[in-house]
C-alpha positions in Angstrom: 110.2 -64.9 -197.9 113.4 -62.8 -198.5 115.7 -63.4 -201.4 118.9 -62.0 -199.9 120.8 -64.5 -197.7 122.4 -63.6 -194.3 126.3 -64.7 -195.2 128.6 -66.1 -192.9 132.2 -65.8 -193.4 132.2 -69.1 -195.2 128.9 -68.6 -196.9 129.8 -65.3 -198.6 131.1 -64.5 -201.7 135.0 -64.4 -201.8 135.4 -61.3 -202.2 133.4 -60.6 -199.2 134.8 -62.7 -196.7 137.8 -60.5 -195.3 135.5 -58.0 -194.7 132.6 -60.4 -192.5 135.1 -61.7 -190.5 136.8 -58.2 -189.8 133.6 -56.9 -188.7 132.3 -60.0 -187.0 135.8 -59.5 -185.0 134.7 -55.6 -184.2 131.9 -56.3 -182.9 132.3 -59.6 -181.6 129.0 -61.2 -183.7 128.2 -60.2 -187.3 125.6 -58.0 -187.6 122.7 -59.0 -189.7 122.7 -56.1 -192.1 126.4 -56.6 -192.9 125.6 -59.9 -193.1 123.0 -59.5 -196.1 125.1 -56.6 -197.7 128.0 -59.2 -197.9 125.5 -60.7 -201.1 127.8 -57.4 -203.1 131.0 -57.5 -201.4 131.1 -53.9 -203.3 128.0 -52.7 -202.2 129.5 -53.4 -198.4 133.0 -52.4 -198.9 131.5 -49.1 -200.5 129.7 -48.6 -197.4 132.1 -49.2 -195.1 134.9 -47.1 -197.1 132.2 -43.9 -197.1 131.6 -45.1 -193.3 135.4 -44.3 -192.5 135.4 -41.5 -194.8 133.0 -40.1 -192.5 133.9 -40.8 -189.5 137.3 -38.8 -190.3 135.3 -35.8 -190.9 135.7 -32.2 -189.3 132.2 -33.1 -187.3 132.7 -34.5 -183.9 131.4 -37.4 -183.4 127.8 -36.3 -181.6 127.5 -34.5 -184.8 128.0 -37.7 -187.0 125.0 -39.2 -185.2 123.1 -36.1 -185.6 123.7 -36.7 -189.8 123.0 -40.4 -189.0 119.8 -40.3 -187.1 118.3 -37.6 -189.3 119.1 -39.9 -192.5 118.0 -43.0 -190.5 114.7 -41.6 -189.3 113.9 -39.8 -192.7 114.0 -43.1 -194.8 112.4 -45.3 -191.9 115.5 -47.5 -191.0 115.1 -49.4 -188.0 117.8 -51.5 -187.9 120.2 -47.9 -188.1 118.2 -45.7 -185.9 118.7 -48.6 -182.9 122.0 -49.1 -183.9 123.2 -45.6 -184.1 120.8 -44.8 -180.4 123.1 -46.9 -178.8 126.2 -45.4 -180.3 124.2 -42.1 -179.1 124.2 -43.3 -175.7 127.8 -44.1 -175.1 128.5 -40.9 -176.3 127.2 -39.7 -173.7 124.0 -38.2 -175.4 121.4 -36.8 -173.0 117.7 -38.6 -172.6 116.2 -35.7 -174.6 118.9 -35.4 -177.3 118.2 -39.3 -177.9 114.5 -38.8 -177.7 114.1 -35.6 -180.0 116.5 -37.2 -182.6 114.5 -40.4 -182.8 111.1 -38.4 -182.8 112.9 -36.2 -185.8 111.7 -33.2 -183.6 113.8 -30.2 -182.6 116.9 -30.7 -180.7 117.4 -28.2 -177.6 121.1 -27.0 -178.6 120.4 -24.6 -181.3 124.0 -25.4 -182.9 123.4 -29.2 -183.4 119.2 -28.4 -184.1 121.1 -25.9 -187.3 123.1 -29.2 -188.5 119.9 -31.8 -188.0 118.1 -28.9 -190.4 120.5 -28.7 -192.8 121.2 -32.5 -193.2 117.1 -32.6 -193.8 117.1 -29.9 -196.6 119.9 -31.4 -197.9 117.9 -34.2 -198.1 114.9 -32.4 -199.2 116.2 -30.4 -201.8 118.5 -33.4 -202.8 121.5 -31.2 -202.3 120.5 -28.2 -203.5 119.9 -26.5 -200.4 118.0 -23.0 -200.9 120.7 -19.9 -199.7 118.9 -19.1 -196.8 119.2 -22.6 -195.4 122.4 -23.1 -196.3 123.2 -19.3 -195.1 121.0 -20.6 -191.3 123.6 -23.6 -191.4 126.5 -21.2 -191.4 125.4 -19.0 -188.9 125.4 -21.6 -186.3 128.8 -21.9 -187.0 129.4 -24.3 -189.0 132.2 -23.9 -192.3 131.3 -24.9 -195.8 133.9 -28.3 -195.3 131.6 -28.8 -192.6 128.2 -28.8 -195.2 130.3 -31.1 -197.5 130.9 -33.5 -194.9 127.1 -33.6 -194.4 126.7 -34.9 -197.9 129.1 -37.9 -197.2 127.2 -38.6 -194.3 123.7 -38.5 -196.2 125.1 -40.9 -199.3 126.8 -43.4 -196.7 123.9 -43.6 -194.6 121.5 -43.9 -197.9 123.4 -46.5 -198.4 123.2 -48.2 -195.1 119.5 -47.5 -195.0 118.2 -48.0 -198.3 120.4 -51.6 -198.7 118.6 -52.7 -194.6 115.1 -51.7 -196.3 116.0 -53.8 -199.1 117.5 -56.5 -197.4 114.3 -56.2 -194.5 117.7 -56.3 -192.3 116.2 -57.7 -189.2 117.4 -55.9 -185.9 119.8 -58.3 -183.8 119.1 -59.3 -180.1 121.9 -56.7 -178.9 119.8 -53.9 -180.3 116.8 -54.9 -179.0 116.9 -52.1 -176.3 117.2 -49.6 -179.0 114.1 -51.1 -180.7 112.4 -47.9 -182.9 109.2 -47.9 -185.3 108.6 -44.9 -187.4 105.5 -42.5 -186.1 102.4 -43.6 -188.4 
C-alpha cells in the first residue's frame, strides 16, 4: 500500500493545481508521476523549472535524451526510461540508438557514446569527473557549457527518477509500448 496519493486537479494541494492542470492540458491526461509529485507542489514545480532549464540547453535535443536515458537507466526508473524511449522515437532515434541506450551499452556514434560516458562519470564520481574523462568528453567535441549542462540534466532527472521510485510512479497505459525492466 502506497502512502503518496495520485492528485487530481481538484484533489491537489493549492499550490499545485495550476501546474496539474497545465500539464494534464500538454499532454492531454495527467501523468501518474506528476500526479504523485503534485503531493509537494515544490518538489514538482522544481522539477519542471530544472526540466525547462534544460531543455534550453546548448545540447540538441537527441542529446538531452542521451543525459536522460543514462540517468534513467542508472537509477532503475521505469516510468522515465519508457517515457523518454518514446520521446527517443519521435526524434527520430534509430532502432539501435534506442536499444543501446536502454541496455546502457555503447552507442554506435562515437560523439553521443563520449556524452552518454561523461554523464555516467559524472554520475559516478558525483561530479567530480577524473581529467581524463572530462578531457575524452572534450575531445569529442563538446565545450565545458556543454559539461555543465550535463549536470542540470543529471539533478533534474535525479529528481524525476528518485521522486517515481519513491512514489512507485506506476507507468500509464500510453507508455505501455515503451514498457522497460532493469537487466538483473
Amino acid at each position: 500500500m502506497s502512502v503518496f496519493t495520485a492528485h487530481t486537479a481538484e484533489t491537489a494541494p493549492a499550490a499545485a493545481r495550476p501546474t496539474v492542470e497545465g500539464v494534464r492540458r500538454r499532454f492531454g491526461f495527467l501523468p501518474t508521476p506528476v500526479a504523485l509529485m503534485a503531493e509537494s507542489p515544490q518538489l514538482l514545480a522544481g522539477f519542471l523549472t530544472a526540466n525547462a532549464g534544460f531543455e534550453q540547453t546548448a545540447l540538441n535535443p537527441l542529446e538531452r535524451e542521451v543525459v536522460v536515458l543514462a540517468v534513467a537507466t542508472t537509477n532503475e526508473c521505469h516510468v522515465c526510461v519508457a517515457l523518454h524511449t518514446g520521446t527517443l522515437t519521435q526524434l527520430g532515434a534509430t532502432a539501435e540508438q534506442i536499444a543501446a541506450l536502454r541496455a546502457g551499452s555503447a552507442l554506435p556514434e562515437p560523439r553521443l557514446e563520449a556524452l552518454r560516458r561523461f554523464t555516467l562519470a559524472v554520475l559516478d564520481h558525483r561530479g567530480a569527473v577524473p581529467d581524463d574523462e572530462l578531457a575524452n568528453f572534450l575531445a569529442a567535441g563538446y565545450q565545458p557549457r556543454h559539461a555543465l549542462d550535463v549536470v542540470l540534466g543529471v539533478g533534474t532527472y535525479t529528481i524525476s527518477t528518485f521522486a517515481n521510485r519513491l512514489t512507485r510512479a506506476p507507468l500509464d497505459p500510453p507508455l505501455a509500448a515503451h514498457a522497460w525492466t532493469p537487466a538483473a
